[in-house]
N, C-alpha and C positions, 0 to 999 in steps of 0.2 A: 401883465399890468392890472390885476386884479385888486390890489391894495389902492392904486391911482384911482381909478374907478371908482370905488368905496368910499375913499376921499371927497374926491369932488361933489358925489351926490349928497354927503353930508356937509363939508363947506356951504355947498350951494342950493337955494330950494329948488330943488327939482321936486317934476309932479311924482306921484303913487307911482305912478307906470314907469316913470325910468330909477326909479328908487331899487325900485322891484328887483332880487336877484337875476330871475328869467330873462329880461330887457337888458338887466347891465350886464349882462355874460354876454347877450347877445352884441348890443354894442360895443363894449370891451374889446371882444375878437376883432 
């Protein structure tokens, strides 16, 4: 669900740190 992820951080503002690949891989999983 890596392209989900991707999405919503661009729909949505999220801050730096959950934008961030490192974070959203990690919350992703």
């Amino acid at each position: 669900m890596k392209g989900h992820a991707r999405l919503q951080t661009r729909d949505t503002p999220l801050p730096a740190a959950w934008t961030r690949p490192s974070v959203a891989h990690e919350g992703d999983e």
